[in-house]
C-alpha positions in Angstrom: 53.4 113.4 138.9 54.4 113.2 142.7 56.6 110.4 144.1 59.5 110.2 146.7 63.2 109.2 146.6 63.9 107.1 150.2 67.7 108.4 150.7 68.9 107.2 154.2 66.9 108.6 156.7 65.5 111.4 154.8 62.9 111.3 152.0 62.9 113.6 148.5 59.4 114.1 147.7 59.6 114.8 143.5 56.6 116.3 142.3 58.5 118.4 139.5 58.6 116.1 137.0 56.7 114.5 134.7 56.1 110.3 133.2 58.2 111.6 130.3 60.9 112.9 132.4 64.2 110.6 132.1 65.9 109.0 134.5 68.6 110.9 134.4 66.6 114.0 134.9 65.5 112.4 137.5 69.2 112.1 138.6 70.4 115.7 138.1 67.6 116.9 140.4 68.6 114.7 142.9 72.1 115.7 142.9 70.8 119.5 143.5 68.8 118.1 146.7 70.9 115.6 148.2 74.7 116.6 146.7 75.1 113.5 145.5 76.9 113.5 142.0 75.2 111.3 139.3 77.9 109.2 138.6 78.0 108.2 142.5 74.1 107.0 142.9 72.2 104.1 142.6 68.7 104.4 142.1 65.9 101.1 142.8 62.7 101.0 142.1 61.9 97.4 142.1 65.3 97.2 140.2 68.1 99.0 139.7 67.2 101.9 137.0 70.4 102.3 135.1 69.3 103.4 131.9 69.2 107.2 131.7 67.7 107.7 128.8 64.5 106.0 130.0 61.6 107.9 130.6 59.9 107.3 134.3 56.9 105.7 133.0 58.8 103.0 131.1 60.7 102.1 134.2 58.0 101.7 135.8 57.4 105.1 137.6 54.0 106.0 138.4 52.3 108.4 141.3 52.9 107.5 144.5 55.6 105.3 143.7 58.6 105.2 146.0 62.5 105.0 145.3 65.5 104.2 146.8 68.5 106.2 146.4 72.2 104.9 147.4 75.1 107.0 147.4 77.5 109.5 149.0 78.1 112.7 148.8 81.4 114.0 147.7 82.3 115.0 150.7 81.7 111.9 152.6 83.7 110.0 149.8 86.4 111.8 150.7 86.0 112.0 154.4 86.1 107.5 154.3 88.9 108.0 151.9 90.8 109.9 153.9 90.4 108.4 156.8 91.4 105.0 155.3 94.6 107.0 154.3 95.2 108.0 157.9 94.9 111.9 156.4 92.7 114.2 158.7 89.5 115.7 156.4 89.9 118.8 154.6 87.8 120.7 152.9 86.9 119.9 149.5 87.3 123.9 148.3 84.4 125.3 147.1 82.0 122.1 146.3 78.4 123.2 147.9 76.0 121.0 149.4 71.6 121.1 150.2 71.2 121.7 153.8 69.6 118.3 153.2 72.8 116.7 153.1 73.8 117.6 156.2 71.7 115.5 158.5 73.1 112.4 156.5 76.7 112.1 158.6 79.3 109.3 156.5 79.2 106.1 157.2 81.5 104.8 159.8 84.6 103.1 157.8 84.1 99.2 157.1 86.0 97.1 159.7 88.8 95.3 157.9 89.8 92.6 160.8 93.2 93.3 160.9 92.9 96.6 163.0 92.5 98.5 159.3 95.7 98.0 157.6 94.9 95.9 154.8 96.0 92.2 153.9 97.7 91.2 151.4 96.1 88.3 149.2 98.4 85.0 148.6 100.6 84.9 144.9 98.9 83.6 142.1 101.5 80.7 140.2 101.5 82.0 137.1 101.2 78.5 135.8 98.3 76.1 137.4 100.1 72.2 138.5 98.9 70.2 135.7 96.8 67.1 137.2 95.0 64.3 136.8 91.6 65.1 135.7 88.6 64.2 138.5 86.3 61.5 138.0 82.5 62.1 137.9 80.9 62.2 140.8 78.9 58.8 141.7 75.3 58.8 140.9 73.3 58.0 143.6 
């Protein structure tokens, strides 16, 4: 069965796999080609698949059909983590990626509004005011 995995800019083509394969099969080969770790991805079809144990046909997996991947490498985890930390990237030691992974560059950190240091959320009582209960709302 051939199909393709959307990932970014860049498209898997899968044709190694059979309808009895299981997701996550489906999963471990794409961490080989993309780098991503399994835990890390998020893989649509019409809906997320999350159950691994599924074969492709019962999600819904067919020839020709096409997938979306989301997820980051371990190395771009780490390079947004850092960078959030104010560290300067190092090298994650020894952890290999596809040439494929390459051409996907991490995402540029989320702006946070307060020139990136983080906010700090109001205190929670930790007991509510008691009140008056609210009256219904008028019918109209």
């Amino acid at each position: 069965m051939k199909f393709s995995v959307k990932w970014g800019k860049e498209v898997v083509e899968v044709d190694s796999l059979g309808s009895g394969s299981t997701v996550g099969e489906l999963k471990a080969l794409l961490q080989q080609r993309t780098g991503i770790p399994v835990a890390l991805q998020k893989l649509l079809l019409k809906t997320q698949l999350k159950e691994d144990s599924r074969s492709l046909e019962d999600v819904g997996v067919k020839e020709g059909s096409k997938l979306m991947l989301m997820g980051s490498t371990v190395q771009q985890v780490l390079a947004v983590s850092q960078a959030d930390s104010g560290q300067a990237p190092t090298s994650t030691g020894g952890a290999s990626t596809s040439s494929t992974s390459s051409s996907n560059p991490p995402n540029p950190p989320l702006s946070r509004g307060n020139s990136g240091r983080h906010s700090s959320l109001p205190s929670v009582p930790s007991k509510l005011p008691t009140s008056t209960p609210l009256a219904p709302a008028p019918s109209h």
